[in-house]
C-alpha positions in Angstrom: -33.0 -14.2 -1.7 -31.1 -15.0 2.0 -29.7 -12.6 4.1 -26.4 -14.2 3.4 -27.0 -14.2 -0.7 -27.7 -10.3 -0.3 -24.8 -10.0 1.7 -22.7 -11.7 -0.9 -24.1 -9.8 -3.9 -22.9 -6.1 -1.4 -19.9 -7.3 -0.7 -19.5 -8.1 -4.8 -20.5 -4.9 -6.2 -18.6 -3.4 -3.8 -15.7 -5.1 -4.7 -15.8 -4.3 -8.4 -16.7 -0.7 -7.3 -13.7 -0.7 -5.6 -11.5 -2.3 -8.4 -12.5 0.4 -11.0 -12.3 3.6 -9.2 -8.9 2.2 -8.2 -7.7 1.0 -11.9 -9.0 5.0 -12.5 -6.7 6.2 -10.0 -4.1 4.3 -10.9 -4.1 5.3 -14.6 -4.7 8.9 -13.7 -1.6 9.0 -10.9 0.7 7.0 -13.6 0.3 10.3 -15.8 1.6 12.3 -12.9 5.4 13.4 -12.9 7.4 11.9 -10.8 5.4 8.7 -10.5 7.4 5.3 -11.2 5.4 2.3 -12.8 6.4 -0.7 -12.7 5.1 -4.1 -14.7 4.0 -5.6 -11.3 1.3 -2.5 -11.0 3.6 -1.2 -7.8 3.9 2.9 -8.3 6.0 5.0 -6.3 7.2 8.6 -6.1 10.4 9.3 -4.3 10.3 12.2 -1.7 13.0 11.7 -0.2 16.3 9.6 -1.2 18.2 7.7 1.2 21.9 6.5 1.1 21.9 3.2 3.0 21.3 -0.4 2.5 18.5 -1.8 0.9 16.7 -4.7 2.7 16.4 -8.2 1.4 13.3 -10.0 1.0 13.3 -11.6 4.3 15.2 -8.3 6.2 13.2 -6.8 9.1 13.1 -3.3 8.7 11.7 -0.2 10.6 9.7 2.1 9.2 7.5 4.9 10.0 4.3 4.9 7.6 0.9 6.3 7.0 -1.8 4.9 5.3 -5.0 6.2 3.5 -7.2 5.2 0.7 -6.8 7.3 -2.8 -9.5 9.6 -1.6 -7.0 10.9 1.9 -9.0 8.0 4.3 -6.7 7.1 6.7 -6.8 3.6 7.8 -3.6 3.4 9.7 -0.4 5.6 10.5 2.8 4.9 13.0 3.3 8.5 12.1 0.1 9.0 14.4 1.0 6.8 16.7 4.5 8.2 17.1 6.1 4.7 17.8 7.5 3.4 14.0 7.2 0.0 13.0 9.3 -3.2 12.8 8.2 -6.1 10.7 10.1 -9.1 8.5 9.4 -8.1 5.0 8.2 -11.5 4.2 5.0 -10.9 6.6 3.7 -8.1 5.4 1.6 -7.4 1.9 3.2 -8.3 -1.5 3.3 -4.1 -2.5 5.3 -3.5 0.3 7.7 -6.2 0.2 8.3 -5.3 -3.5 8.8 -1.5 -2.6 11.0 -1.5 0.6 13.7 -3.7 -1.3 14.2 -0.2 -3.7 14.1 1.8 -1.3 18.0 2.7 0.2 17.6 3.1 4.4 16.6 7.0 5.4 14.8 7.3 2.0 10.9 8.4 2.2 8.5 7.3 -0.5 4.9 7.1 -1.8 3.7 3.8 -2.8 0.4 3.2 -4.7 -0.9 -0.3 -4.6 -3.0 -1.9 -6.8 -5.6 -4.2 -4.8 -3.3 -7.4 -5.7 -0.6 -6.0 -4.0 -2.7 -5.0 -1.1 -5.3 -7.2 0.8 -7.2 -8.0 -2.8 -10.1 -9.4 -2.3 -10.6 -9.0 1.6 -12.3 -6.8 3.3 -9.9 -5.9 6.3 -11.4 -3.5 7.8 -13.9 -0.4 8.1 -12.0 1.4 6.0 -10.5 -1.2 3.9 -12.8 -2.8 1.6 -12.5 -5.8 -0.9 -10.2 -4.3 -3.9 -9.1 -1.4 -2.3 -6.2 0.6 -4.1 -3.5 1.9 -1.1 -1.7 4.8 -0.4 1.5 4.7 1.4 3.7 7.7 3.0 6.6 5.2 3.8 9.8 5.9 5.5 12.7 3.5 5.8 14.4 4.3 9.2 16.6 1.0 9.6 16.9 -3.0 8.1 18.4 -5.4 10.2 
């Protein structure tokens, strides 16, 4: 067996390591009160609820967020940073394009995405394996 072909065959058992302990989360964290579901796989708990506009699918918004993996990783944060983040929702990943047209401006949730509404089968970084379920502390400060 190549270097490349053992590589390959790390890189796929991570993956479906990955997959499962996330499915587990998921199902375990959909039992949880307060936890929204919805058909997509996309859950979210509401900590705080805003009053303004919603953005549209192509809206840029800014947002202050933090990111970890289910097990409190964190892989990125603006929150850390101290600077938030503006983006068009149409380039960033499907989960969060889905979840910040709910959200009203000023609201603050927790989104939970399934790997297919993350970076599914990539690995993007260190932290972020192929099939990794995502945590997200999200904060909708303004859409323009």
């Amino acid at each position: 067996m190549s270097i490349s072909d053992k590589l390959r065959a790390m890189r796929e058992e991570k993956a479906a390591a990955n997959l499962e302990a996330g499915k587990k989360f998921l199902a375990e964290n959909a039992q949880r009160e307060g936890v929204v579901s919805l058909d997509s796989g996309l859950q979210y708990e509401i900590l705080v609820e805003g009053t303004g506009p919603k953005p549209g699918p192509t809206s840029s918004v800014t947002c202050h967020y933090h990111g970890t993996l289910p097990n409190g990783t964190v892989f990125d944060s603006s929150v850390r940073r101290g600077q938030p983040a503006t983006f068009p929702l149409n380039r960033v990943i499907k989960g969060w394009t889905e979840a910040l047209q709910l959200m009203p401006t000023g609201s603050k949730w927790r989104l939970y995405l399934p790997p297919h509404l993350a970076y599914g089968e990539q690995q993007v970084s260190a932290e972020i394996g192929p099939n990794s379920t995502l945590v997200f502390e999200v904060e909708l400060l303004g859409v323009a």
